[in-house]
N, CA, C and O atoms as a Tinker XYZ file with bonds, in Angstrom:
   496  protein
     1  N    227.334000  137.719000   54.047000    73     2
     2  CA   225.887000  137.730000   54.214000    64     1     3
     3  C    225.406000  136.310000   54.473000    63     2     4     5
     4  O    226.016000  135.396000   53.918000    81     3
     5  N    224.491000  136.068000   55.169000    73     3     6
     6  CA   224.297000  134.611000   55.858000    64     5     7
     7  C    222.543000  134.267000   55.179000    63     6     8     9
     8  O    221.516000  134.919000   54.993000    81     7
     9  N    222.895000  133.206000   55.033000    73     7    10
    10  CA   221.286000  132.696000   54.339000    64     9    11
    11  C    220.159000  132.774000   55.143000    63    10    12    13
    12  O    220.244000  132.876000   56.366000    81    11
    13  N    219.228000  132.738000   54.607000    73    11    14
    14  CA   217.784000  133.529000   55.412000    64    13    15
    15  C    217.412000  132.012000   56.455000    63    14    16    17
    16  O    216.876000  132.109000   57.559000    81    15
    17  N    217.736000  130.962000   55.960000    73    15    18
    18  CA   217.619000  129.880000   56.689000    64    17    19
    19  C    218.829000  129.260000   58.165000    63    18    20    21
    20  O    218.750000  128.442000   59.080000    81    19
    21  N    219.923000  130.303000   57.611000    73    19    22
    22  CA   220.629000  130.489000   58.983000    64    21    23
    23  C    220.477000  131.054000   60.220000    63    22    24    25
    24  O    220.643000  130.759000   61.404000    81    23
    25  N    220.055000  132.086000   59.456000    73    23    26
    26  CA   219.670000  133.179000   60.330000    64    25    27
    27  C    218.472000  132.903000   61.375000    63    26    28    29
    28  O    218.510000  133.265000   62.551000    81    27
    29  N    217.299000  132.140000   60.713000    73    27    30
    30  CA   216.501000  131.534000   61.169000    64    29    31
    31  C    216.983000  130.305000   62.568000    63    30    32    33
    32  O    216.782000  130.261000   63.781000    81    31
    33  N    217.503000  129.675000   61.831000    73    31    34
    34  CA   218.415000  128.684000   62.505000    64    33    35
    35  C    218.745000  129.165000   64.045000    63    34    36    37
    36  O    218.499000  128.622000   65.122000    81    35
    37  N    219.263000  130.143000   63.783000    73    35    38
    38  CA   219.802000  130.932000   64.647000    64    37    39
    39  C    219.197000  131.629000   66.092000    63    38    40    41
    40  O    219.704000  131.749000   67.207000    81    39
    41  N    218.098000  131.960000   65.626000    73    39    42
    42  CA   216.415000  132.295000   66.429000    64    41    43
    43  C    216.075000  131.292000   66.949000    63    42    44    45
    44  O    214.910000  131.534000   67.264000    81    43
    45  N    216.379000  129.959000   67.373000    73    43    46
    46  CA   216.540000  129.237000   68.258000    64    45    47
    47  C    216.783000  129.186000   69.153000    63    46    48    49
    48  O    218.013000  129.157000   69.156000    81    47
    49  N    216.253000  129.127000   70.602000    73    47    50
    50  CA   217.068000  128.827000   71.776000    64    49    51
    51  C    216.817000  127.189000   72.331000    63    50    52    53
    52  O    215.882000  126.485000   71.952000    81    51
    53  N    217.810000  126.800000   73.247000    73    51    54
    54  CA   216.980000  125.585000   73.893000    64    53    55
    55  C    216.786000  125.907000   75.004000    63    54    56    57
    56  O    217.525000  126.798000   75.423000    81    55
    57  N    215.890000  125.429000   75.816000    73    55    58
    58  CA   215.422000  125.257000   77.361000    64    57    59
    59  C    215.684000  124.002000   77.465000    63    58    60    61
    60  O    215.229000  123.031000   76.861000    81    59
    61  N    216.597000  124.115000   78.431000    73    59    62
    62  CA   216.439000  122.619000   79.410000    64    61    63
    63  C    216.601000  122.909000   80.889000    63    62    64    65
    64  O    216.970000  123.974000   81.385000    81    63
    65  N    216.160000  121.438000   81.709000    73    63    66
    66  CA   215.859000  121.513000   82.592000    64    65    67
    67  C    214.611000  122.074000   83.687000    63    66    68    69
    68  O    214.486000  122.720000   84.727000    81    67
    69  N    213.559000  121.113000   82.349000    73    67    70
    70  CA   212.409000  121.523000   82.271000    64    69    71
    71  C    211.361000  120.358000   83.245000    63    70    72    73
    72  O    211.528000  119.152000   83.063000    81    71
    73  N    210.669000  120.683000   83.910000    73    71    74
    74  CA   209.552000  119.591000   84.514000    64    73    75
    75  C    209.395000  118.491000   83.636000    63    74    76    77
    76  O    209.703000  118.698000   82.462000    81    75
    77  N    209.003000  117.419000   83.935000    73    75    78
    78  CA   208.065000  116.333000   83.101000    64    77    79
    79  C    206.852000  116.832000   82.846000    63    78    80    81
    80  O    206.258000  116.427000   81.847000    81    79
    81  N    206.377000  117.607000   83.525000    73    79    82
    82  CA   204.420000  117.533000   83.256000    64    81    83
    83  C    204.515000  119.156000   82.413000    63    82    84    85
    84  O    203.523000  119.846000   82.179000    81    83
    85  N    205.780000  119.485000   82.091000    73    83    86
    86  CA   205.185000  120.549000   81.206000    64    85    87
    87  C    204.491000  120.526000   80.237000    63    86    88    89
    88  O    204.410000  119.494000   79.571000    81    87
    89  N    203.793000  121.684000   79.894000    73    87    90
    90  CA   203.072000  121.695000   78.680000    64    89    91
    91  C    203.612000  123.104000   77.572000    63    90    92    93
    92  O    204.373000  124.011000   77.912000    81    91
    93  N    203.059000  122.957000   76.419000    73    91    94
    94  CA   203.750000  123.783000   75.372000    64    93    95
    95  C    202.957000  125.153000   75.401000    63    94    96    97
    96  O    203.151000  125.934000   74.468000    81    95
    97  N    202.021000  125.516000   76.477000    73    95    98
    98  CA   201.761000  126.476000   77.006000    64    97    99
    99  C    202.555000  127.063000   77.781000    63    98   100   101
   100  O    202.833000  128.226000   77.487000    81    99
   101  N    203.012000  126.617000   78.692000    73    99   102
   102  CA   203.550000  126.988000   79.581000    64   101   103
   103  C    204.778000  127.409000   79.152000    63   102   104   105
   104  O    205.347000  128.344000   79.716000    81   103
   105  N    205.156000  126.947000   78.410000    73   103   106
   106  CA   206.973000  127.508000   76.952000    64   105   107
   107  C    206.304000  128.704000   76.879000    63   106   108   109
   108  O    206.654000  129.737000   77.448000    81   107
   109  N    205.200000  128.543000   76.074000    73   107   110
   110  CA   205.044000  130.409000   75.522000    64   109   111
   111  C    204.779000  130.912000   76.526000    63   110   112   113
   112  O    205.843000  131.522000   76.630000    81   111
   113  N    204.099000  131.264000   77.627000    73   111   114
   114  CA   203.959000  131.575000   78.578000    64   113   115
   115  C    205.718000  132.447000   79.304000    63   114   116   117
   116  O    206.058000  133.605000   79.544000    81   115
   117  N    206.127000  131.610000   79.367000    73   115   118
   118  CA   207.593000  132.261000   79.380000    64   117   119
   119  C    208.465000  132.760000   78.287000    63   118   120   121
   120  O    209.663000  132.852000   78.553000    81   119
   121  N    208.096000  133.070000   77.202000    73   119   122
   122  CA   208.788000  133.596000   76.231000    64   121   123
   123  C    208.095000  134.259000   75.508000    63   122   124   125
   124  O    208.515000  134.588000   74.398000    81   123
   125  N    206.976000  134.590000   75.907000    73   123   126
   126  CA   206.490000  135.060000   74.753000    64   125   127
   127  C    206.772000  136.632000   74.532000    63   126   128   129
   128  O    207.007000  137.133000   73.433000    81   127
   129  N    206.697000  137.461000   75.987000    73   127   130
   130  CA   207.412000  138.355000   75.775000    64   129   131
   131  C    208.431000  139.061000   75.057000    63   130   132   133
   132  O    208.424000  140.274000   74.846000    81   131
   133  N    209.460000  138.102000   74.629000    73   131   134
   134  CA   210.962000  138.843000   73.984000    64   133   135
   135  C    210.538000  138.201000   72.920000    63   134   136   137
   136  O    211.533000  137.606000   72.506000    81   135
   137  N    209.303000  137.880000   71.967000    73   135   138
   138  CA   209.214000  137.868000   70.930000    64   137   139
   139  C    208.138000  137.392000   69.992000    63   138   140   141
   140  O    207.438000  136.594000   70.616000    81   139
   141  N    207.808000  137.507000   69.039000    73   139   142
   142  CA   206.974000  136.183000   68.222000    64   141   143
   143  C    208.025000  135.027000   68.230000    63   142   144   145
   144  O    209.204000  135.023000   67.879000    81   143
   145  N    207.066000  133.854000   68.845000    73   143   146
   146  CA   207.214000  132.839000   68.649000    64   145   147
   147  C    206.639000  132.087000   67.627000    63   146   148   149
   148  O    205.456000  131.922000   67.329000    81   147
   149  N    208.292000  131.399000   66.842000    73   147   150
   150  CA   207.174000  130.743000   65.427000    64   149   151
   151  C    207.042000  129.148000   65.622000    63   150   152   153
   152  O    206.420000  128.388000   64.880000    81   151
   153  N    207.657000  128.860000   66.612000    73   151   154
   154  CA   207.223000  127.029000   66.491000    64   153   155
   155  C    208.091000  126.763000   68.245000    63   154   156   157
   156  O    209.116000  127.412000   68.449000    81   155
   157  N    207.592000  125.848000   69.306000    73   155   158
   158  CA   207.766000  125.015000   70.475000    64   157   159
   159  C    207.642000  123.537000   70.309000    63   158   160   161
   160  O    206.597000  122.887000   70.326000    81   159
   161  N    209.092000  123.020000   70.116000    73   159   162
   162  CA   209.126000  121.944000   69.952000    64   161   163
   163  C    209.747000  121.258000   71.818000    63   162   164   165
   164  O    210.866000  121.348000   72.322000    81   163
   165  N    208.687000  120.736000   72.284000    73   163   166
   166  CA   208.605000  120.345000   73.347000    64   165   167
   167  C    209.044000  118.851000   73.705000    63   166   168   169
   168  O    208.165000  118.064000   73.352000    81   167
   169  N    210.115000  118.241000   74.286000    73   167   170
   170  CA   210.487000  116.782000   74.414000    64   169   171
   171  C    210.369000  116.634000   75.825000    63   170   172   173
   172  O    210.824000  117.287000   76.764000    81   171
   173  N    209.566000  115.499000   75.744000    73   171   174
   174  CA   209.152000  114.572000   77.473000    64   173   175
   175  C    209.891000  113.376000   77.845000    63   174   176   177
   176  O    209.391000  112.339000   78.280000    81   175
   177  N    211.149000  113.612000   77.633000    73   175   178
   178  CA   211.841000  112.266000   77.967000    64   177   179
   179  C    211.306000  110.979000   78.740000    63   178   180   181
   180  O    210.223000  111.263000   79.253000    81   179
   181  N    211.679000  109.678000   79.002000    73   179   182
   182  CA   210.898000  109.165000   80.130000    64   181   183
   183  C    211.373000  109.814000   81.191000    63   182   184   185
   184  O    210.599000  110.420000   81.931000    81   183
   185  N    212.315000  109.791000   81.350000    73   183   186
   186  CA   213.139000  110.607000   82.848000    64   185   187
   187  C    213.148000  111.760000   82.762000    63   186   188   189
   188  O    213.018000  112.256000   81.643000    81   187
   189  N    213.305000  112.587000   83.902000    73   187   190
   190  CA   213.729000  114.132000   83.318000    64   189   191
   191  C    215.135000  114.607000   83.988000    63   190   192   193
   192  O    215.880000  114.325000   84.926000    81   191
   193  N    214.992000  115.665000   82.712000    73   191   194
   194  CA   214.582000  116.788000   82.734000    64   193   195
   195  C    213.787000  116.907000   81.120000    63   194   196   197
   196  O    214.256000  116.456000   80.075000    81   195
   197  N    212.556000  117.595000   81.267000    73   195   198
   198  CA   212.217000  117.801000   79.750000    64   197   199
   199  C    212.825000  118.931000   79.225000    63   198   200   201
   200  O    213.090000  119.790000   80.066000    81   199
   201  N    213.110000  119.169000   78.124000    73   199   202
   202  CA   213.457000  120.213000   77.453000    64   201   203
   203  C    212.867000  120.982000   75.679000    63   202   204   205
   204  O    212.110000  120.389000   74.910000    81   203
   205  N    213.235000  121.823000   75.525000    73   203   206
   206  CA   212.440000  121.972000   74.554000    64   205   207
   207  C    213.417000  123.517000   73.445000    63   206   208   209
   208  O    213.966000  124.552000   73.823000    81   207
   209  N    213.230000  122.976000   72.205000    73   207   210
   210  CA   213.526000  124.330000   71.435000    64   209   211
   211  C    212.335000  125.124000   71.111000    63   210   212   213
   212  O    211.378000  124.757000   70.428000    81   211
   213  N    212.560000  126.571000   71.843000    73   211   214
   214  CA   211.788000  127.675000   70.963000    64   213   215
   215  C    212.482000  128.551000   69.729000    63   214   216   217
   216  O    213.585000  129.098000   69.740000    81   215
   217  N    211.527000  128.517000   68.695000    73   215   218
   218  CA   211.911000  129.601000   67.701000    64   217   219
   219  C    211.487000  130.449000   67.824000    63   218   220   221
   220  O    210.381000  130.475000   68.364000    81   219
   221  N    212.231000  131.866000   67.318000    73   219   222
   222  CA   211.588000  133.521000   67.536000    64   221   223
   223  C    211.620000  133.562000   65.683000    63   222   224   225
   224  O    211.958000  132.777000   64.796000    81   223
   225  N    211.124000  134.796000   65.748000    73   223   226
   226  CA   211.003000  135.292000   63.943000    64   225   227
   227  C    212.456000  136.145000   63.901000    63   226   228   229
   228  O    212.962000  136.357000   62.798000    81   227
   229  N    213.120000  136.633000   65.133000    73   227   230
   230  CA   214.224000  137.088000   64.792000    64   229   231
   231  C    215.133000  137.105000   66.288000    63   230   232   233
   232  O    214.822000  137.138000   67.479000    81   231
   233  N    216.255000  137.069000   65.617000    73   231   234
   234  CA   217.670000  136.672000   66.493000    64   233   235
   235  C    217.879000  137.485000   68.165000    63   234   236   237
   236  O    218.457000  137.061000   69.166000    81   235
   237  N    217.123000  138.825000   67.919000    73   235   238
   238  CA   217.645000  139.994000   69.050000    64   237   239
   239  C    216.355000  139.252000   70.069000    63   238   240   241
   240  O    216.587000  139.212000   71.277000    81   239
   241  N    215.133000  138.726000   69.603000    73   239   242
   242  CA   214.332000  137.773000   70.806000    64   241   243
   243  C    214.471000  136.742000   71.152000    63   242   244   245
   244  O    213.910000  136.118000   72.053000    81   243
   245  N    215.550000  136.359000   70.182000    73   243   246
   246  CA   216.482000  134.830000   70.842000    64   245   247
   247  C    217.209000  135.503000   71.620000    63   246   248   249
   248  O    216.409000  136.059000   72.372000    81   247
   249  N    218.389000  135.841000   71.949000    73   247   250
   250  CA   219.338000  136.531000   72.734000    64   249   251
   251  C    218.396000  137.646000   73.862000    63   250   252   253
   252  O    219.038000  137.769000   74.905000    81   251
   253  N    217.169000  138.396000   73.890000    73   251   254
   254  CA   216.823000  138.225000   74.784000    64   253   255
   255  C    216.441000  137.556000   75.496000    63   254   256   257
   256  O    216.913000  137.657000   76.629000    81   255
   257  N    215.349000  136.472000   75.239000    73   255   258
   258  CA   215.175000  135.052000   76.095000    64   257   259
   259  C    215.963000  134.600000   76.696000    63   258   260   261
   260  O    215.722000  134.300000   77.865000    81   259
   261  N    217.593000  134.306000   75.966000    73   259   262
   262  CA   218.544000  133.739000   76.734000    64   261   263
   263  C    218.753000  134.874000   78.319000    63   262   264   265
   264  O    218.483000  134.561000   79.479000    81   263
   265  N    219.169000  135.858000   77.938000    73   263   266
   266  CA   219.543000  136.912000   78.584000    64   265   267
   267  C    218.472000  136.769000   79.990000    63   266   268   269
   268  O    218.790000  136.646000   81.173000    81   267
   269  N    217.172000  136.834000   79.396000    73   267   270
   270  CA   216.211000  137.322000   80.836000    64   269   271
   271  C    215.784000  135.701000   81.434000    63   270   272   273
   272  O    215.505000  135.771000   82.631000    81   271
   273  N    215.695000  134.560000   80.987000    73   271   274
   274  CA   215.271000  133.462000   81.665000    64   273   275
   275  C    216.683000  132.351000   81.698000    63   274   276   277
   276  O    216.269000  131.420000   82.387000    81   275
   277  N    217.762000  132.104000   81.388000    73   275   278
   278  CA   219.230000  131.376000   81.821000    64   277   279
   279  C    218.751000  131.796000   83.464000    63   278   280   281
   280  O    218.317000  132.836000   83.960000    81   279
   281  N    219.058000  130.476000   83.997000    73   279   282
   282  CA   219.658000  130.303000   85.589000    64   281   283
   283  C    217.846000  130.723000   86.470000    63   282   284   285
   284  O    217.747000  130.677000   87.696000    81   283
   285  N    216.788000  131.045000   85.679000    73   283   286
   286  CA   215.682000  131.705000   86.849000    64   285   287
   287  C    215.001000  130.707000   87.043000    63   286   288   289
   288  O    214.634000  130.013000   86.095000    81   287
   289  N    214.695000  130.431000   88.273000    73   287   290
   290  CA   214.249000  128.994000   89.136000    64   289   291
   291  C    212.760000  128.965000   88.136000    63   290   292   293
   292  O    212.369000  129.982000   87.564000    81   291
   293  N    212.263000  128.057000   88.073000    73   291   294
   294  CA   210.987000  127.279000   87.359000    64   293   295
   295  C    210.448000  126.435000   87.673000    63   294   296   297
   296  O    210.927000  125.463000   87.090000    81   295
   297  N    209.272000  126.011000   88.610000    73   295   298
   298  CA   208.859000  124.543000   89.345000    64   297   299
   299  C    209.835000  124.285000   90.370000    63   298   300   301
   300  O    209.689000  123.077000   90.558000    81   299
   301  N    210.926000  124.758000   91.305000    73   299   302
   302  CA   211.627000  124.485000   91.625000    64   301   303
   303  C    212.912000  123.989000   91.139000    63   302   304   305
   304  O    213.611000  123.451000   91.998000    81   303
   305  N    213.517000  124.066000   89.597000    73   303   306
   306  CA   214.675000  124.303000   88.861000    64   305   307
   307  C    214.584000  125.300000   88.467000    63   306   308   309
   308  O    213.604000  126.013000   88.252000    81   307
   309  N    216.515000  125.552000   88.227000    73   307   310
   310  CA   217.017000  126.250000   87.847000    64   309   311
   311  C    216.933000  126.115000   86.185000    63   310   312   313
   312  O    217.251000  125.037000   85.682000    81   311
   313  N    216.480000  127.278000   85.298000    73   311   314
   314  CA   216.132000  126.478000   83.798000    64   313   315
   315  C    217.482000  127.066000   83.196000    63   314   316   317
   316  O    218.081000  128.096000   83.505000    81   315
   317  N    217.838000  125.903000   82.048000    73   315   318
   318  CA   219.087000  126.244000   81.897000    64   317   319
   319  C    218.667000  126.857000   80.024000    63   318   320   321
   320  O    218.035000  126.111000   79.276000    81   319
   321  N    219.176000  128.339000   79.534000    73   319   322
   322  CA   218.414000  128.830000   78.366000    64   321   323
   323  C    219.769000  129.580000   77.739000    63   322   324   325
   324  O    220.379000  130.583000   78.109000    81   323
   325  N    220.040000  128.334000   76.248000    73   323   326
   326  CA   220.687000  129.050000   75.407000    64   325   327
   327  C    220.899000  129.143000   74.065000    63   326   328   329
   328  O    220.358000  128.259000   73.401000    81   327
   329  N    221.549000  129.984000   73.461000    73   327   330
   330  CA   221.119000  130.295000   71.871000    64   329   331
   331  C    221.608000  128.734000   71.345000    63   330   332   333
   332  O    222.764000  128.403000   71.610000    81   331
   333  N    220.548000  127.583000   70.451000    73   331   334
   334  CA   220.692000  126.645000   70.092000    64   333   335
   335  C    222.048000  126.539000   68.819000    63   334   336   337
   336  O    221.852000  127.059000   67.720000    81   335
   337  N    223.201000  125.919000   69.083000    73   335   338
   338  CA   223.952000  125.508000   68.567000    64   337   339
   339  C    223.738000  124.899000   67.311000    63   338   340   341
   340  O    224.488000  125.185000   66.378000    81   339
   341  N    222.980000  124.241000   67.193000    73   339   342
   342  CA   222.513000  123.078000   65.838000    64   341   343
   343  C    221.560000  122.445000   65.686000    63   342   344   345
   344  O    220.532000  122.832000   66.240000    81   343
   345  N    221.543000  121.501000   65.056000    73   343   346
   346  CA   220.222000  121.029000   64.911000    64   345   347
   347  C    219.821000  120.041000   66.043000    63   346   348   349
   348  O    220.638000  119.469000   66.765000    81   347
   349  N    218.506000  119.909000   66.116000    73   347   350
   350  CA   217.550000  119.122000   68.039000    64   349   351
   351  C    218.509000  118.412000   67.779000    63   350   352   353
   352  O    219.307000  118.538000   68.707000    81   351
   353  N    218.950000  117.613000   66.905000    73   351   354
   354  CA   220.153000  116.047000   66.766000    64   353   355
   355  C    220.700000  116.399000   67.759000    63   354   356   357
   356  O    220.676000  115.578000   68.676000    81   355
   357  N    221.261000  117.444000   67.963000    73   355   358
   358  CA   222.796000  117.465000   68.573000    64   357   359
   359  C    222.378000  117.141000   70.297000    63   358   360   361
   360  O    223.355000  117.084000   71.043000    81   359
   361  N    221.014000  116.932000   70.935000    73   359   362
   362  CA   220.839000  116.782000   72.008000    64   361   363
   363  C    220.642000  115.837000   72.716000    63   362   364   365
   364  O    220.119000  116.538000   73.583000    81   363
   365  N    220.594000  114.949000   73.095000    73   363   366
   366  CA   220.595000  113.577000   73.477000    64   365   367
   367  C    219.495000  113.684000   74.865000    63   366   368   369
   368  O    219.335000  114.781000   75.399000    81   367
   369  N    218.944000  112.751000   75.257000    73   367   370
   370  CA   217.252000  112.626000   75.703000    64   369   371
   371  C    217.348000  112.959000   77.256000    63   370   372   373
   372  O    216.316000  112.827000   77.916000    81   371
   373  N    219.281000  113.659000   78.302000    73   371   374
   374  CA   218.873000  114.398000   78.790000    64   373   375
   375  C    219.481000  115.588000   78.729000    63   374   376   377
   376  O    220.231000  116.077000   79.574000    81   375
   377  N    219.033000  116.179000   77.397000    73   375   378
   378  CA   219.189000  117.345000   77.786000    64   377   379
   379  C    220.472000  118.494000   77.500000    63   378   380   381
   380  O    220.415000  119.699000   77.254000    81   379
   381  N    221.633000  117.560000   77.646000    73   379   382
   382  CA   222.737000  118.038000   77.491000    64   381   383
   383  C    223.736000  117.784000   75.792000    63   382   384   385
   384  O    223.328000  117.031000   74.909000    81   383
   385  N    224.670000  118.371000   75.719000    73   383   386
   386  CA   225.213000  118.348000   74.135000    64   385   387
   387  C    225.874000  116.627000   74.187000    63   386   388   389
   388  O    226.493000  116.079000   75.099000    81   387
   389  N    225.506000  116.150000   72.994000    73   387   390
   390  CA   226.422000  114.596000   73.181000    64   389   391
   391  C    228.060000  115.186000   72.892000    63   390   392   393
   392  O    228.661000  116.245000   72.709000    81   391
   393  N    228.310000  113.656000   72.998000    73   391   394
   394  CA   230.408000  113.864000   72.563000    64   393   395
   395  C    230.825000  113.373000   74.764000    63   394   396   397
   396  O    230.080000  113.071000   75.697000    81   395
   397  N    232.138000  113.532000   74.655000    73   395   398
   398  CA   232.461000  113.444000   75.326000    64   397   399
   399  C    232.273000  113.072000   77.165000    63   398   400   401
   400  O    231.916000  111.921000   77.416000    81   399
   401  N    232.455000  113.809000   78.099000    73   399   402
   402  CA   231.613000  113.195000   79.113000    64   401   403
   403  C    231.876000  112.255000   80.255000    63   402   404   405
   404  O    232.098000  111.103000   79.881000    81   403
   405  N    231.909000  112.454000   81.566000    73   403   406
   406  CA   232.485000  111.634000   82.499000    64   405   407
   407  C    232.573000  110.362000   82.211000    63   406   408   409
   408  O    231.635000  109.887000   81.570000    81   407
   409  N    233.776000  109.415000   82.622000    73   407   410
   410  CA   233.309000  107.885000   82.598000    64   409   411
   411  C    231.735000  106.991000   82.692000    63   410   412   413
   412  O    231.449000  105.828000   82.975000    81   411
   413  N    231.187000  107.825000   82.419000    73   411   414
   414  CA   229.733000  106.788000   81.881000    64   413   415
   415  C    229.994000  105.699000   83.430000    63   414   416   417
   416  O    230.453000  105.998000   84.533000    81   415
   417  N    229.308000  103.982000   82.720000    73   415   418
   418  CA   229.029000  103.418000   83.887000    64   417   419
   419  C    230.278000  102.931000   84.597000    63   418   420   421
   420  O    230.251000  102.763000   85.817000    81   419
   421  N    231.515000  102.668000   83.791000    73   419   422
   422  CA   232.828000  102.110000   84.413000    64   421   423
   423  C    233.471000  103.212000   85.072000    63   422   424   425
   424  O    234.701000  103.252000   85.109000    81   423
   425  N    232.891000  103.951000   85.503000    73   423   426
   426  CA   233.507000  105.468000   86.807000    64   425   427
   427  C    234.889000  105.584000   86.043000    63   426   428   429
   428  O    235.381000  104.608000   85.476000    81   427
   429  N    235.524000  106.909000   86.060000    73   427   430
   430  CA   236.358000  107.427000   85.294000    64   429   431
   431  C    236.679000  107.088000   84.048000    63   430   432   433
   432  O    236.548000  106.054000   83.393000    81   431
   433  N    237.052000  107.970000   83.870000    73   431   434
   434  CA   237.865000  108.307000   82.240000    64   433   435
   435  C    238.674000  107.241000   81.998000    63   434   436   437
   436  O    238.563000  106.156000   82.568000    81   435
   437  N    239.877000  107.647000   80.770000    73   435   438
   438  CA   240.900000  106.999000   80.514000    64   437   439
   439  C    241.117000  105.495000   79.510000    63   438   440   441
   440  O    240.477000  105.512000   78.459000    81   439
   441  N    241.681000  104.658000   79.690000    73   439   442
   442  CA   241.763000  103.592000   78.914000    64   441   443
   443  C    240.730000  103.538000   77.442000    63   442   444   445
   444  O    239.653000  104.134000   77.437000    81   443
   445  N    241.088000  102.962000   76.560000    73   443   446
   446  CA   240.408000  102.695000   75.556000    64   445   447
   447  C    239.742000  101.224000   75.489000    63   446   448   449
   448  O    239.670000  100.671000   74.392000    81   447
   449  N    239.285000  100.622000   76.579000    73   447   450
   450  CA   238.534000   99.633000   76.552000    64   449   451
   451  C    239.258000   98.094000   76.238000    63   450   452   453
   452  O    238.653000   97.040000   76.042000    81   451
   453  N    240.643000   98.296000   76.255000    73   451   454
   454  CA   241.432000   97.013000   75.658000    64   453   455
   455  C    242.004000   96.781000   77.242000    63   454   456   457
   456  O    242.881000   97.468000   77.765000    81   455
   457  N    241.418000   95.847000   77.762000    73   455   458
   458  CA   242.496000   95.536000   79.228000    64   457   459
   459  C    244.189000   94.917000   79.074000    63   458   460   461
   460  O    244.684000   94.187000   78.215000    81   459
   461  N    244.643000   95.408000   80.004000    73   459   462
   462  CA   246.038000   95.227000   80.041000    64   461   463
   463  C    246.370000   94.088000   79.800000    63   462   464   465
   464  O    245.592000   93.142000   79.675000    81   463
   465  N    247.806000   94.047000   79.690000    73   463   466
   466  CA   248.080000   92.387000   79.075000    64   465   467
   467  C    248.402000   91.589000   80.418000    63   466   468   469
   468  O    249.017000   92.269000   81.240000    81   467
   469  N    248.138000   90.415000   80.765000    73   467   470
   470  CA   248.265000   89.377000   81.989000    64   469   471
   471  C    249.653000   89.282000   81.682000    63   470   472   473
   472  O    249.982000   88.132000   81.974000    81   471
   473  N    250.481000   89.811000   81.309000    73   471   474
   474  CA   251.767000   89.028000   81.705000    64   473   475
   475  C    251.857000   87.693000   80.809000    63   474   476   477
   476  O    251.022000   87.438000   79.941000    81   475
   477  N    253.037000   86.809000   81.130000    73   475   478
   478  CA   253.566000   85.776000   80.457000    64   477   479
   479  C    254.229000   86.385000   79.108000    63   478   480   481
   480  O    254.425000   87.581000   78.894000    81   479
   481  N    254.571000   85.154000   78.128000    73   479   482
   482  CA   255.136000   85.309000   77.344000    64   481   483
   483  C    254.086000   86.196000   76.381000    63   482   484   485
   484  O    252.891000   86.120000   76.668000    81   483
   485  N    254.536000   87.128000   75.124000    73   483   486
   486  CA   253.509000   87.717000   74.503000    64   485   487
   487  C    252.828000   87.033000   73.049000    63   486   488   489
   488  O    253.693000   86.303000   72.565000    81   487
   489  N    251.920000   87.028000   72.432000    73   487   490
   490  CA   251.209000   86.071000   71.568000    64   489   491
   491  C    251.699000   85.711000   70.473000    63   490   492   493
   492  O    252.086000   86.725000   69.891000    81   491
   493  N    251.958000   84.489000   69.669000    73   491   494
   494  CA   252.303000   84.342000   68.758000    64   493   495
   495  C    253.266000   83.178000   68.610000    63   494   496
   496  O    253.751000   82.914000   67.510000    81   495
């Protein structure tokens, strides 16, 4: 049996890949259908994409939301809508789950940041 605050937890979805000029109307506006909505926590990054968690009062209007709005164009994006994993922490400002992740600014993967040794004799 799962705690009433999991479960809750759970009634989460995130939206991302959201306009900059959205507003927290415009969230309910698209969800309000598959459920009571109990709280739109809306983030305006400086850059976008904005994104945002909605809560439902129960789990089967989370999993519909995902179900009927994942992948349906919005302002000209595609909005990306799914049952929230964890807590907002886990999202980083665009949008996507942190951890891992293409080579960032030094282009590809690989090495652990210690450059190779120049040759010669070795230290000591």
């Amino acid at each position: 049996r799962r705690a009433r605050s999991e479960l809750l937890k759970m009634a989460r979805i995130y939206v991302g890949n959201l306009p900059l000029d959205i507003r927290t109307k415009d969230i309910d506006d698209l969800f309000y259908k598959y459920g009571r909505i109990r709280d739109i926590d809306l983030k305006n990054p400086s850059r976008p994409p904005a994104f945002a968690f909605v809560s439902f009062d129960e789990y089967r209007a989370a999993e519909d939301a995902v179900r009927g709005r994942d992948g349906v164009q919005f302002e000209g994006s595609k909005l990306r809508v799914e049952i929230s994993r964890g807590t907002q922490d886990a999202y980083d400002d665009r949008g996507g789950g942190r951890g891992g992740g293409g080579g960032g600014y030094h282009g590809g993967g690989g090495g652990g940041g210690v450059p190779p040794p120049r040759g010669g004799a070795p230290p000591g």
